[in-house]
PDB file of N, CA, C and O in Angstrom:
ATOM      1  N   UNK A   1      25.641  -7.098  -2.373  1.00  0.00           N
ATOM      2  CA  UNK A   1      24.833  -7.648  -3.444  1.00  0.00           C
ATOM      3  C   UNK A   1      25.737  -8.290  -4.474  1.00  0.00           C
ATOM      4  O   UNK A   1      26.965  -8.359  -4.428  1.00  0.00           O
ATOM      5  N   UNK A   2      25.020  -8.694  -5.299  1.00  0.00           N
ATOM      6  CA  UNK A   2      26.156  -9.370  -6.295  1.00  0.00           C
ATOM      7  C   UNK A   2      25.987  -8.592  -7.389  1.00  0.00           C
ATOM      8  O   UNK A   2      25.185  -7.667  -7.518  1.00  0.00           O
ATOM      9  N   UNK A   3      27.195  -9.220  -8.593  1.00  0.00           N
ATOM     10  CA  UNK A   3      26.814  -8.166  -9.420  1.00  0.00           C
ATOM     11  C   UNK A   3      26.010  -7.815 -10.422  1.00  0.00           C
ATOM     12  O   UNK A   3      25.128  -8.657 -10.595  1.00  0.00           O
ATOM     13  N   UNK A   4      25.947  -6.627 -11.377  1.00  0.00           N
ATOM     14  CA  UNK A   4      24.926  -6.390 -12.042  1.00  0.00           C
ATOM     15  C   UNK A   4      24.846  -7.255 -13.160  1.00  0.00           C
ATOM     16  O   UNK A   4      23.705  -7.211 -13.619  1.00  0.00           O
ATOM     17  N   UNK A   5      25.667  -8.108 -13.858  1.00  0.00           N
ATOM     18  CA  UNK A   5      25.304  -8.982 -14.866  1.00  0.00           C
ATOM     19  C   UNK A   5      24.093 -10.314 -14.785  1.00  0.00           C
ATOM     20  O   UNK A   5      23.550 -10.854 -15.749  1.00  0.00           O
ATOM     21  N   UNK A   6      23.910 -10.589 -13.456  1.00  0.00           N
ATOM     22  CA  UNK A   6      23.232 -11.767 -12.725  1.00  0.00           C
ATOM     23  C   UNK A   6      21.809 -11.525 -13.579  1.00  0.00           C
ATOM     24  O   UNK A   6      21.594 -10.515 -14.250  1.00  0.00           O
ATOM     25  N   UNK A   7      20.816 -12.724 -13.413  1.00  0.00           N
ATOM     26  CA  UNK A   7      19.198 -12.520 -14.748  1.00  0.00           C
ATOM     27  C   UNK A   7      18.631 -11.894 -12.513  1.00  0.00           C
ATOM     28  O   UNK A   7      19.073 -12.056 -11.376  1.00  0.00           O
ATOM     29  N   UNK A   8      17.634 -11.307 -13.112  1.00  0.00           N
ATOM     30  CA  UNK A   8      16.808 -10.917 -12.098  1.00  0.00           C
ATOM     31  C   UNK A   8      16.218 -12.220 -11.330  1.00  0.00           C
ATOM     32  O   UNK A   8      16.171 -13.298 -11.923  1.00  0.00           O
ATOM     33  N   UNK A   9      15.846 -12.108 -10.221  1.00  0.00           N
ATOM     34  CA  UNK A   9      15.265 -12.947  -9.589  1.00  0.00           C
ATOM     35  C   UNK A   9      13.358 -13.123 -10.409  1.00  0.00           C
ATOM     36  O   UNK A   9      12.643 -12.281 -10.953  1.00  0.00           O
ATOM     37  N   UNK A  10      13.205 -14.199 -10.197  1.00  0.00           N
ATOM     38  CA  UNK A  10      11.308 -14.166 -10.170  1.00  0.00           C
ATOM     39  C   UNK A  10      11.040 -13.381  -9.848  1.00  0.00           C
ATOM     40  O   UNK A  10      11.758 -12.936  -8.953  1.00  0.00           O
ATOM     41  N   UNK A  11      10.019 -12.665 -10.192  1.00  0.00           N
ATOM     42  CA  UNK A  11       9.073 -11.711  -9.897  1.00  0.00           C
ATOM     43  C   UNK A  11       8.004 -11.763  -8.359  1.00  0.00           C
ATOM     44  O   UNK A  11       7.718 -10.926  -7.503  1.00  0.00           O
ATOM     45  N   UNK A  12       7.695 -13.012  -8.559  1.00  0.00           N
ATOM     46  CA  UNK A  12       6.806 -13.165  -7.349  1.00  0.00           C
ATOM     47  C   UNK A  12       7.585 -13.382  -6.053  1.00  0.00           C
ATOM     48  O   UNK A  12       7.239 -12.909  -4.971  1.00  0.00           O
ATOM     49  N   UNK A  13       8.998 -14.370  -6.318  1.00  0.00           N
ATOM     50  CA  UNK A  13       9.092 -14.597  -5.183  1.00  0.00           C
ATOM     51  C   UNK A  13      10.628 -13.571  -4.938  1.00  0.00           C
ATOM     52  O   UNK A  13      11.399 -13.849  -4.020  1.00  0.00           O
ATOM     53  N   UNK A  14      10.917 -12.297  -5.974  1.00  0.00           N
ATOM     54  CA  UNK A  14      11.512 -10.871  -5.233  1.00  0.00           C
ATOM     55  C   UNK A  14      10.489 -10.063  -4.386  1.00  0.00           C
ATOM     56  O   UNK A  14      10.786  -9.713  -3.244  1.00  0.00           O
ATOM     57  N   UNK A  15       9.534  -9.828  -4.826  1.00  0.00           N
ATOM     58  CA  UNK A  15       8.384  -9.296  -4.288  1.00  0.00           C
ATOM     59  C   UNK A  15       8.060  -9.723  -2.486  1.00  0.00           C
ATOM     60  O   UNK A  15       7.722  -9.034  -1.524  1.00  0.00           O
ATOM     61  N   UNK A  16       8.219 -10.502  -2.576  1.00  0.00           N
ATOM     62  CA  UNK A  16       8.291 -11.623  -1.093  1.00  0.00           C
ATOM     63  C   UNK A  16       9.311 -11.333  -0.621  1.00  0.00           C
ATOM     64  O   UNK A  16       9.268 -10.228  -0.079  1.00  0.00           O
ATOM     65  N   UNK A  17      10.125 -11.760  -0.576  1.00  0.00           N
ATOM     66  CA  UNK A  17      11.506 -11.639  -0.400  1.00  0.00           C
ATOM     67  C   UNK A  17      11.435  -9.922  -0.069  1.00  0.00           C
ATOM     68  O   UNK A  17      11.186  -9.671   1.111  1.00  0.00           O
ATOM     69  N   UNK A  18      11.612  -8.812  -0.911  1.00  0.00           N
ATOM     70  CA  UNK A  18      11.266  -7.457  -0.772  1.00  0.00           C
ATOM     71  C   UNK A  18      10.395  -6.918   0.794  1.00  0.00           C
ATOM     72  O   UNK A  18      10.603  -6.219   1.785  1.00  0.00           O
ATOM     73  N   UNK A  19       9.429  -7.703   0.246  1.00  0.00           N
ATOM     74  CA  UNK A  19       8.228  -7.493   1.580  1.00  0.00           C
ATOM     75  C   UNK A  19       9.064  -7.940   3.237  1.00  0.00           C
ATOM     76  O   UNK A  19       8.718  -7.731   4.400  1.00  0.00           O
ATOM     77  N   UNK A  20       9.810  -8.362   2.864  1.00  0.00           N
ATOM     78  CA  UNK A  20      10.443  -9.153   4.404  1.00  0.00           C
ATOM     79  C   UNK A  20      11.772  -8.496   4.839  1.00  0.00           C
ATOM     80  O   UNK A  20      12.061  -8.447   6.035  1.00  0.00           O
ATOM     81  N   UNK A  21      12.498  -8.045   3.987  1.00  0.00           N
ATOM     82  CA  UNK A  21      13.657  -7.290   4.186  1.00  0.00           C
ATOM     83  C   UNK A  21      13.652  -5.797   4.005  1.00  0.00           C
ATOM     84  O   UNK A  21      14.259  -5.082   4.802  1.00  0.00           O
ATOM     85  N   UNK A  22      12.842  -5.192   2.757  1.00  0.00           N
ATOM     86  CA  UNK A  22      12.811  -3.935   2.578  1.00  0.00           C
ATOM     87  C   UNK A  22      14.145  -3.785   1.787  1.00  0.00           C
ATOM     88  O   UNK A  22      14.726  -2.702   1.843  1.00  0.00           O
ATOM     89  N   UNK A  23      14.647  -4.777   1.077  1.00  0.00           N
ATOM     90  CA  UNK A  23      14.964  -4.518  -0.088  1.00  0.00           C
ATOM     91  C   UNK A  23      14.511  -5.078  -1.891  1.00  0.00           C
ATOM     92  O   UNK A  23      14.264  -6.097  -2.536  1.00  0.00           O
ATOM     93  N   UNK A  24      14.642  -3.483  -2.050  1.00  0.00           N
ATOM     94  CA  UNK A  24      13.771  -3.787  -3.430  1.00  0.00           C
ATOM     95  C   UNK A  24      13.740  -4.447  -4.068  1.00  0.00           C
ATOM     96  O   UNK A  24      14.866  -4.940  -4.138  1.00  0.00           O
ATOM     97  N   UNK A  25      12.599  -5.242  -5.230  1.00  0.00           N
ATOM     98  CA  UNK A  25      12.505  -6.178  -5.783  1.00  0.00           C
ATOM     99  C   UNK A  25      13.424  -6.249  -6.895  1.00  0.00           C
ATOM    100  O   UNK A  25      13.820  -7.319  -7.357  1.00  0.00           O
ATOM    101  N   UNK A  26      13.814  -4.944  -7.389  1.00  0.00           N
ATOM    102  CA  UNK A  26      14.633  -5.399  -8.594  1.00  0.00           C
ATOM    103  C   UNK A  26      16.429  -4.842  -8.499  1.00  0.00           C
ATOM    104  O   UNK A  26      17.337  -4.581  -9.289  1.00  0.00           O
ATOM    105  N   UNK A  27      16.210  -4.877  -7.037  1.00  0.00           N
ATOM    106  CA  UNK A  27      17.677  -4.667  -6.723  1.00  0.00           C
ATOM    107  C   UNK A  27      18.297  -6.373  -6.644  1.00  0.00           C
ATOM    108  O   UNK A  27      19.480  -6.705  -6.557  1.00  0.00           O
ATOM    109  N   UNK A  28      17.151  -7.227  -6.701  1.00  0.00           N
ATOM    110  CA  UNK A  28      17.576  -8.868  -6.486  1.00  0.00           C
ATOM    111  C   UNK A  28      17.969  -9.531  -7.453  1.00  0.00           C
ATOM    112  O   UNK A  28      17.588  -9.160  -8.563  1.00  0.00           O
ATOM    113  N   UNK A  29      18.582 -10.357  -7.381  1.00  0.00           N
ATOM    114  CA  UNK A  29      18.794 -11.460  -8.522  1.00  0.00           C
ATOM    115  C   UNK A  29      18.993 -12.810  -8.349  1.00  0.00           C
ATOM    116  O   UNK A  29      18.893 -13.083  -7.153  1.00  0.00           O
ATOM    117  N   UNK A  30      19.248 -13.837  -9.075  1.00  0.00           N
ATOM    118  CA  UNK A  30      19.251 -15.005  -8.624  1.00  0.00           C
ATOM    119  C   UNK A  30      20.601 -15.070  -7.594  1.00  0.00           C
ATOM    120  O   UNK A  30      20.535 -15.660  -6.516  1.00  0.00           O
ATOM    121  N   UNK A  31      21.612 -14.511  -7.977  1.00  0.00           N
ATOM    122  CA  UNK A  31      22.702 -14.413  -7.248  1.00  0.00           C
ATOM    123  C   UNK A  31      22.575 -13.844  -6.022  1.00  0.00           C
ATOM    124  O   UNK A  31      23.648 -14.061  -5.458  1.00  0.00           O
ATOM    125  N   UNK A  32      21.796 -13.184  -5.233  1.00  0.00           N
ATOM    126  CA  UNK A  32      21.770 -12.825  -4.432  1.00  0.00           C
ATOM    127  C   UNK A  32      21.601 -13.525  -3.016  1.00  0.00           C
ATOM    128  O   UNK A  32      20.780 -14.387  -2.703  1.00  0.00           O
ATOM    129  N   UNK A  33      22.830 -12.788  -2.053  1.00  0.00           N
ATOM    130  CA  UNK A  33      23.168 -13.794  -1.195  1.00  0.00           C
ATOM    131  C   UNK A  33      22.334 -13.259   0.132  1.00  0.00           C
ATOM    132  O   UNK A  33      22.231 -12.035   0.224  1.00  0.00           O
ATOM    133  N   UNK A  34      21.814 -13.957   1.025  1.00  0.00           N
ATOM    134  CA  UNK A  34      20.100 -13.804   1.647  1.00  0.00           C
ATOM    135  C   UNK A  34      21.433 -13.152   3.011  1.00  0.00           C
ATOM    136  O   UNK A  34      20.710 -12.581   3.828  1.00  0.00           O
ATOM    137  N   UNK A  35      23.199 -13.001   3.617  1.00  0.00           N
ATOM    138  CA  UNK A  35      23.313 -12.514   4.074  1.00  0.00           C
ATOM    139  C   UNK A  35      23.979 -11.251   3.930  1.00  0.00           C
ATOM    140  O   UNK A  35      24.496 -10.598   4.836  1.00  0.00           O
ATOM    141  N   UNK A  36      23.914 -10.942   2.605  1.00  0.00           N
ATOM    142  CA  UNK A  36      24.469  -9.628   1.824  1.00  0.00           C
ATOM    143  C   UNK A  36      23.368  -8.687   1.862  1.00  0.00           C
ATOM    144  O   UNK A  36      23.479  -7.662   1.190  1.00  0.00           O
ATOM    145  N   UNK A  37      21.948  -8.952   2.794  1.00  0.00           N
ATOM    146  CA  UNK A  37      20.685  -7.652   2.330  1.00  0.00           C
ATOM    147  C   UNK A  37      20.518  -7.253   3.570  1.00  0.00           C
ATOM    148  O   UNK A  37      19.418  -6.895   3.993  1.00  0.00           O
ATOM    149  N   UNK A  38      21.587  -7.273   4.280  1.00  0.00           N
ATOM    150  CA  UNK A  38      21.743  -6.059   5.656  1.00  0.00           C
ATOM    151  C   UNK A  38      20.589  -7.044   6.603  1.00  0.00           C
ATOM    152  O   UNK A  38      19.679  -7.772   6.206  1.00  0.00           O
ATOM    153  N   UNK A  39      21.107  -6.687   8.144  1.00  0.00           N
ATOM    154  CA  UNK A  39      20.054  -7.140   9.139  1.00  0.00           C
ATOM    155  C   UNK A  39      19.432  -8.830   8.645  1.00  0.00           C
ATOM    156  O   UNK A  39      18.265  -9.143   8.879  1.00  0.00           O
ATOM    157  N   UNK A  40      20.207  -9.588   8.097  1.00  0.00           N
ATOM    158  CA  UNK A  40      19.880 -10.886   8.052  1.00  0.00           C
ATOM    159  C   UNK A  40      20.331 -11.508   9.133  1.00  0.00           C
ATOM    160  O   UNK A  40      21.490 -11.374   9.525  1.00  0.00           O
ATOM    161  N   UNK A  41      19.227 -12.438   9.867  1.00  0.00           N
ATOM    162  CA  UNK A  41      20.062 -13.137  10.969  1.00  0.00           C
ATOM    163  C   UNK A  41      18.607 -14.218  11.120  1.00  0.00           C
ATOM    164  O   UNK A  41      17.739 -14.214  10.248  1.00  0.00           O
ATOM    165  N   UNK A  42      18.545 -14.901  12.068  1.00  0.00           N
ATOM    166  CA  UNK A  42      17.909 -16.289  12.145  1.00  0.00           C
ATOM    167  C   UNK A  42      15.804 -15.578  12.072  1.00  0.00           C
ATOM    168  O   UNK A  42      14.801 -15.881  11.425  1.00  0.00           O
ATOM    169  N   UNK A  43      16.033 -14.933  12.769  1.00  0.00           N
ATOM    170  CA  UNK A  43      14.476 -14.090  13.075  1.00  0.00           C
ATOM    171  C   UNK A  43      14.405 -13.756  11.601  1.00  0.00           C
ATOM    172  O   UNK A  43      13.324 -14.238  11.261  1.00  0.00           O
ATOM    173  N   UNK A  44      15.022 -13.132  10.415  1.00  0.00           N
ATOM    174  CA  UNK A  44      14.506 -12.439   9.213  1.00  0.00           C
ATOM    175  C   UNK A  44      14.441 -13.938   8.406  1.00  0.00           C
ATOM    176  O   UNK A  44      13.502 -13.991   7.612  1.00  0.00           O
ATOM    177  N   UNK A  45      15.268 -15.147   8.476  1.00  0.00           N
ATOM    178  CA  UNK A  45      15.257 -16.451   7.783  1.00  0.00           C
ATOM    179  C   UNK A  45      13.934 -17.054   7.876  1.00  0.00           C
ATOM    180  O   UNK A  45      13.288 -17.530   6.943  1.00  0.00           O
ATOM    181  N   UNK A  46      13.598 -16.982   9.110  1.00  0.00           N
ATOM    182  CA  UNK A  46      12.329 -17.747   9.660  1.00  0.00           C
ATOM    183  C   UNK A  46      11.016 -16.610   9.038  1.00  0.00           C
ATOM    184  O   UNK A  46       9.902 -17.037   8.734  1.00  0.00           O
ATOM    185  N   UNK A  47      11.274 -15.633   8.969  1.00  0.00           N
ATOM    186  CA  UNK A  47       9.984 -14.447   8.759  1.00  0.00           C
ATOM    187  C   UNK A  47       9.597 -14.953   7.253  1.00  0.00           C
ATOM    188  O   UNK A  47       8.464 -15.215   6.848  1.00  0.00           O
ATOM    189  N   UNK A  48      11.303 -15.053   6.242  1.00  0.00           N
ATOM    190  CA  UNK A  48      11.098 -15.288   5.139  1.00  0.00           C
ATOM    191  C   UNK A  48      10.563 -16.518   4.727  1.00  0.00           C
ATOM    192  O   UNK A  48       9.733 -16.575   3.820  1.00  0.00           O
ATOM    193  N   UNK A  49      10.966 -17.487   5.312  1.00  0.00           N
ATOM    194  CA  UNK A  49      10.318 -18.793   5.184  1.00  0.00           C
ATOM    195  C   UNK A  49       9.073 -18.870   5.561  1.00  0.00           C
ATOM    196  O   UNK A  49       8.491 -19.702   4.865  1.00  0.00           O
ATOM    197  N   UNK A  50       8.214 -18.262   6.547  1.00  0.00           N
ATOM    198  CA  UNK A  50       6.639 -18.058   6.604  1.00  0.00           C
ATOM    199  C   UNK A  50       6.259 -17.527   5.597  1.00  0.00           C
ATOM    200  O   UNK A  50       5.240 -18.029   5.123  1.00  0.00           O
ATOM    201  N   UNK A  51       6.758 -16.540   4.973  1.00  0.00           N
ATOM    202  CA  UNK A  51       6.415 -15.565   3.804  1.00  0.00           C
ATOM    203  C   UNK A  51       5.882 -16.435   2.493  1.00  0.00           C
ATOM    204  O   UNK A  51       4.791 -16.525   1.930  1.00  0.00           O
ATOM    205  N   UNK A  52       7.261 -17.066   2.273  1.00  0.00           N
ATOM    206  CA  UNK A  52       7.219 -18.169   1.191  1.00  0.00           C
ATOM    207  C   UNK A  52       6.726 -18.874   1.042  1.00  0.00           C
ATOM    208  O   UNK A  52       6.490 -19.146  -0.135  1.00  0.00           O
ATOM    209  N   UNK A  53       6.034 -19.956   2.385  1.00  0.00           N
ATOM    210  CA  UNK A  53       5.056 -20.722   2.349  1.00  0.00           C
ATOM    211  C   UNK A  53       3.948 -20.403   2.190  1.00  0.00           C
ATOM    212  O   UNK A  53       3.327 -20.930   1.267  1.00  0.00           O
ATOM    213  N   UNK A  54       3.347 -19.487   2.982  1.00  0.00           N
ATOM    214  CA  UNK A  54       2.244 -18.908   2.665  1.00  0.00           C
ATOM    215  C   UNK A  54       2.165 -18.046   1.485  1.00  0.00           C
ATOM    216  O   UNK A  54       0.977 -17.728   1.536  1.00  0.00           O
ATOM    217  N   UNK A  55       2.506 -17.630   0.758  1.00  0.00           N
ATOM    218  CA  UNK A  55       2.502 -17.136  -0.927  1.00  0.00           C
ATOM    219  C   UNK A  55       1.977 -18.476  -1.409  1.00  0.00           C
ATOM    220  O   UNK A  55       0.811 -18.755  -1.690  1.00  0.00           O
ATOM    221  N   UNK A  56       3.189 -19.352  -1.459  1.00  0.00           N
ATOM    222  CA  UNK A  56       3.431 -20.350  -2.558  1.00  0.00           C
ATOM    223  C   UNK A  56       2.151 -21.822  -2.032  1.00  0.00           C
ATOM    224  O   UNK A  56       1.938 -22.792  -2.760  1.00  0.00           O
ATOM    225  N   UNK A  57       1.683 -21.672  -1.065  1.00  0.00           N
ATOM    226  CA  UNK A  57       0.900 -22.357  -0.648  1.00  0.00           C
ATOM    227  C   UNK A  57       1.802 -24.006  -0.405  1.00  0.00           C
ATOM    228  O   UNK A  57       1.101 -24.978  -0.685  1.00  0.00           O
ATOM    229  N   UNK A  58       3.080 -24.287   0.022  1.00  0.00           N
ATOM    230  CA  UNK A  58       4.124 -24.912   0.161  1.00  0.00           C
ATOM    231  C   UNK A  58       4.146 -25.197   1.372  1.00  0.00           C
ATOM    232  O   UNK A  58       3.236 -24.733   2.059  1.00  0.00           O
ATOM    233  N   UNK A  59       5.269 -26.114   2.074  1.00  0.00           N
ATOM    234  CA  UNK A  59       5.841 -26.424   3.454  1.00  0.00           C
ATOM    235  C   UNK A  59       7.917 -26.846   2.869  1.00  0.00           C
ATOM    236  O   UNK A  59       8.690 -27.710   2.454  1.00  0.00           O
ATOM    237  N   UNK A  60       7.843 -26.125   3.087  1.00  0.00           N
ATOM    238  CA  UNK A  60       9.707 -26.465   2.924  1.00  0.00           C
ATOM    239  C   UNK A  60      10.246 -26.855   4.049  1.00  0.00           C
ATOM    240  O   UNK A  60      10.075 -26.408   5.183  1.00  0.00           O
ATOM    241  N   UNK A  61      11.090 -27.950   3.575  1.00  0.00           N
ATOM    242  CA  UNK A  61      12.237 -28.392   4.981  1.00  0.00           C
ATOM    243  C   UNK A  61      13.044 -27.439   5.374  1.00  0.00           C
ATOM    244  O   UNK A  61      13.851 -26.842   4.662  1.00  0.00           O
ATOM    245  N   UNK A  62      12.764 -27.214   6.959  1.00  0.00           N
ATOM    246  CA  UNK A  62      13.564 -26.509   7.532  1.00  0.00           C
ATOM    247  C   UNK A  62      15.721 -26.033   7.142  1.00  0.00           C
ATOM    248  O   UNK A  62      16.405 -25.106   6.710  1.00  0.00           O
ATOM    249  N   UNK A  63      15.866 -27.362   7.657  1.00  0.00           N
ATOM    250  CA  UNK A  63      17.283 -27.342   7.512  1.00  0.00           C
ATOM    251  C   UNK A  63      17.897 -27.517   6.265  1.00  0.00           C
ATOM    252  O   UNK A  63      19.121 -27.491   6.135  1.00  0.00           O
ATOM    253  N   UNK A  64      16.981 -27.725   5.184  1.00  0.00           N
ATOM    254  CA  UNK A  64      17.612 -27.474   3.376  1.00  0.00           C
ATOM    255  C   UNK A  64      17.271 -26.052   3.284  1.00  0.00           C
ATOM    256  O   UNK A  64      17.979 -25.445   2.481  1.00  0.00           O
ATOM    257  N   UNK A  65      16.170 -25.190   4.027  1.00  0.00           N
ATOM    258  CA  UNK A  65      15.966 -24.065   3.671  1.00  0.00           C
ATOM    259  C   UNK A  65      16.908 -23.079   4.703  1.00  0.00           C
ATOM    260  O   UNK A  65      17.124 -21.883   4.508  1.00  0.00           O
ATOM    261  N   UNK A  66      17.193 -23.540   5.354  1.00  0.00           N
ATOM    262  CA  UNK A  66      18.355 -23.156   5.804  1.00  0.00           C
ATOM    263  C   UNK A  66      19.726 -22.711   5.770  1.00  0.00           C
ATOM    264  O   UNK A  66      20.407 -21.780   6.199  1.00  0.00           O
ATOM    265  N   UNK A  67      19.894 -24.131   4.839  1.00  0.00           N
ATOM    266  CA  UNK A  67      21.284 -24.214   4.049  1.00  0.00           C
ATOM    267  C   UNK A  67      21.567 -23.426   2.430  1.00  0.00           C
ATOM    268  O   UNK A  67      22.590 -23.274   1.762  1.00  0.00           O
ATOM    269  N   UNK A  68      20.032 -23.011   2.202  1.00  0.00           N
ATOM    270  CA  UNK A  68      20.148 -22.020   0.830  1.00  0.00           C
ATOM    271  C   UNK A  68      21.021 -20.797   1.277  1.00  0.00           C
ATOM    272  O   UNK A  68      21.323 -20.467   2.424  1.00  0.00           O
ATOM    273  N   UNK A  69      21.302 -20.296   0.266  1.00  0.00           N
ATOM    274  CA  UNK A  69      22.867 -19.053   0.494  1.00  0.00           C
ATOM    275  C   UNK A  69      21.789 -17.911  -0.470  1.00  0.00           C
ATOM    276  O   UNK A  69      21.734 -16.759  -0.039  1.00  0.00           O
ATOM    277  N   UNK A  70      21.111 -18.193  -1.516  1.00  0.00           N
ATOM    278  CA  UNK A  70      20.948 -17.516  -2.036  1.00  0.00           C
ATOM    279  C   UNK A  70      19.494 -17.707  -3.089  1.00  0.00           C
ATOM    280  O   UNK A  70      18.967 -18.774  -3.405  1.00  0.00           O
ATOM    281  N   UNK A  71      19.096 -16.390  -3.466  1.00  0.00           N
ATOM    282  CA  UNK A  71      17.658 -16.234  -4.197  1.00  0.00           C
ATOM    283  C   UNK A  71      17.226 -17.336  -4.472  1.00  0.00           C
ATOM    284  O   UNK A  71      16.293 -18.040  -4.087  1.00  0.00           O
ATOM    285  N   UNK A  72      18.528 -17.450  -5.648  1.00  0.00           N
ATOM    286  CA  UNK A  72      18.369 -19.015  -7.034  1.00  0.00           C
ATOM    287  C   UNK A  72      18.362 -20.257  -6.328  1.00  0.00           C
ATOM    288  O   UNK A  72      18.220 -21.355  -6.866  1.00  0.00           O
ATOM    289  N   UNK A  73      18.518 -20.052  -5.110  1.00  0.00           N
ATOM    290  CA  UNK A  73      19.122 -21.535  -4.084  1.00  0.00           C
ATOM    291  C   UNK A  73      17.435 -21.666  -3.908  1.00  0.00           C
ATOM    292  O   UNK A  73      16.757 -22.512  -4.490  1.00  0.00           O
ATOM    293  N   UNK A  74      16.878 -20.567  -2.907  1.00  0.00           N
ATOM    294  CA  UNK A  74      15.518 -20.358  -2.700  1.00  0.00           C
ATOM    295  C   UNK A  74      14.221 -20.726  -4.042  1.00  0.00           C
ATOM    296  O   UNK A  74      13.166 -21.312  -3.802  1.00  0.00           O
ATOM    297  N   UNK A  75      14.586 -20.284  -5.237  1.00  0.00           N
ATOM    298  CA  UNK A  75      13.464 -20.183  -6.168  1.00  0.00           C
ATOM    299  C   UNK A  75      13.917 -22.323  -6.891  1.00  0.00           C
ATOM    300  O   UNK A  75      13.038 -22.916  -7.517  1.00  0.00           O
ATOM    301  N   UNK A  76      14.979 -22.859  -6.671  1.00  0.00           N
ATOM    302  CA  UNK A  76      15.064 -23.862  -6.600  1.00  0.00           C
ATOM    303  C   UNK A  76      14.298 -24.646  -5.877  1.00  0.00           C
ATOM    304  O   UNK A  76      13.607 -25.536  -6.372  1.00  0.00           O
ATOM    305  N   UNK A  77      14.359 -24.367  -4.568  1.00  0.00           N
ATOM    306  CA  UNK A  77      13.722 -25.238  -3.567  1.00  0.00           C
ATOM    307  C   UNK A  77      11.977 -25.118  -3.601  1.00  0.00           C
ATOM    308  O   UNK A  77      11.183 -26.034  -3.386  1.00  0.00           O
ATOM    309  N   UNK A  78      11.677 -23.725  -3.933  1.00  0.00           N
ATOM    310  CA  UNK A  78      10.323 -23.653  -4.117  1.00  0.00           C
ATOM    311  C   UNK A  78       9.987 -24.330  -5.700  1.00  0.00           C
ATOM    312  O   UNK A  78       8.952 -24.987  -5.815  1.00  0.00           O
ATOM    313  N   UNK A  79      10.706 -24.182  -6.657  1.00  0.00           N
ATOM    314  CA  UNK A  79      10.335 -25.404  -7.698  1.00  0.00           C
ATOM    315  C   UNK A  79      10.196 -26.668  -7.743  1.00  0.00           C
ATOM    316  O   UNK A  79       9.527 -27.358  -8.512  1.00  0.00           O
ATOM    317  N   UNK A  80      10.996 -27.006  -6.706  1.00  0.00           N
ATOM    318  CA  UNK A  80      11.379 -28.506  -6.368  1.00  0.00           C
ATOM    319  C   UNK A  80      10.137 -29.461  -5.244  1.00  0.00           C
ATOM    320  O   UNK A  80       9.995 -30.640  -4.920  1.00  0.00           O
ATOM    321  N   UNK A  81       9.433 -28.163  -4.944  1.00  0.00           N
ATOM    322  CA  UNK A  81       8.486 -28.582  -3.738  1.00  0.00           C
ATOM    323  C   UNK A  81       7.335 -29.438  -3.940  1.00  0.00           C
ATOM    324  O   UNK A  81       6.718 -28.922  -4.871  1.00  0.00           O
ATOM    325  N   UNK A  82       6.739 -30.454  -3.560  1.00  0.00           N
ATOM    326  CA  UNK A  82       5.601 -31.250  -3.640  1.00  0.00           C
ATOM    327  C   UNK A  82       4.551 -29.986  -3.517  1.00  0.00           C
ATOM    328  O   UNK A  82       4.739 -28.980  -2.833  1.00  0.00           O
ATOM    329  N   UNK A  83       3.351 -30.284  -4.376  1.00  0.00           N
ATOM    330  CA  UNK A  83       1.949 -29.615  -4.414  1.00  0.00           C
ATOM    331  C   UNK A  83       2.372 -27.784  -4.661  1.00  0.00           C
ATOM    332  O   UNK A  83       3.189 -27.232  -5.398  1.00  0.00           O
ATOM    333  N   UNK A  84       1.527 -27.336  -3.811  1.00  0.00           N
ATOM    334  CA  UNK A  84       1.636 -25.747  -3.641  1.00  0.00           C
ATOM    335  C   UNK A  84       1.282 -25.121  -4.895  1.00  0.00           C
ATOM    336  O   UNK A  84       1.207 -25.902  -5.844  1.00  0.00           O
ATOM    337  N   UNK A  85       1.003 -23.676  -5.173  1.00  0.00           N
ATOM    338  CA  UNK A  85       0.826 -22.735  -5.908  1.00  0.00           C
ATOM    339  C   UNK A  85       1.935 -22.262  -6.506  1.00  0.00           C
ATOM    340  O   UNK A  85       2.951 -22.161  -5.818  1.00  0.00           O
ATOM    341  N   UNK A  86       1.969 -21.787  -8.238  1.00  0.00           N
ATOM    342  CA  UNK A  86       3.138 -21.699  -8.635  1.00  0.00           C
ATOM    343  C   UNK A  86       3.141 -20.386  -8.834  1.00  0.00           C
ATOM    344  O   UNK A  86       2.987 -20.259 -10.049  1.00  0.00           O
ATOM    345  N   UNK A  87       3.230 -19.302  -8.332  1.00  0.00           N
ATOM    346  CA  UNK A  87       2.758 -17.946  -8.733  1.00  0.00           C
ATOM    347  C   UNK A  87       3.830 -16.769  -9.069  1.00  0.00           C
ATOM    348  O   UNK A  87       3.435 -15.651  -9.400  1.00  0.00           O
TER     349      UNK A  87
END
């Protein structure tokens, strides 16, 4: 994980994130790196990216969502997204 000075991640989309890995929501932060939360590999990327879309009511590009390393990389790309739910 990274360290404890980092601002917490969003609320909605730790919660998500949480739901898909089984790590806790406020163990996250923006710094947090998506292969530092144990058992990350291509199957938990893809689970999370269904997750996210369907929350956020979104479609993200594959291979930019891909290339995110981390939370803040993630809560970027879902800000950055045409239409969808901001929740």
């Amino acid at each position: 994980m990274s360290d404890h000075t980092a601002a917490p991640a969003p609320t909605a989309l730790a919660e998500v994130i949480s739901r898909v890995t089984d790590v806790p929501a406020g163990q996250l932060t923006g710094d947090t790196r998506f292969d530092a939360l144990g058992h990350w590999n291509s199957f938990a990327a893809l689970r999370l990216l269904t997750a996210v879309e369907e929350h956020y009511g979104i479609k993200l590009d594959l291979r930019t969502y891909l290339g995110t390393e981390t939370v803040g990389g993630l809560a970027g790309l879902i800000g950055a997204a045409p239409g969808g739910q901001r929740r």
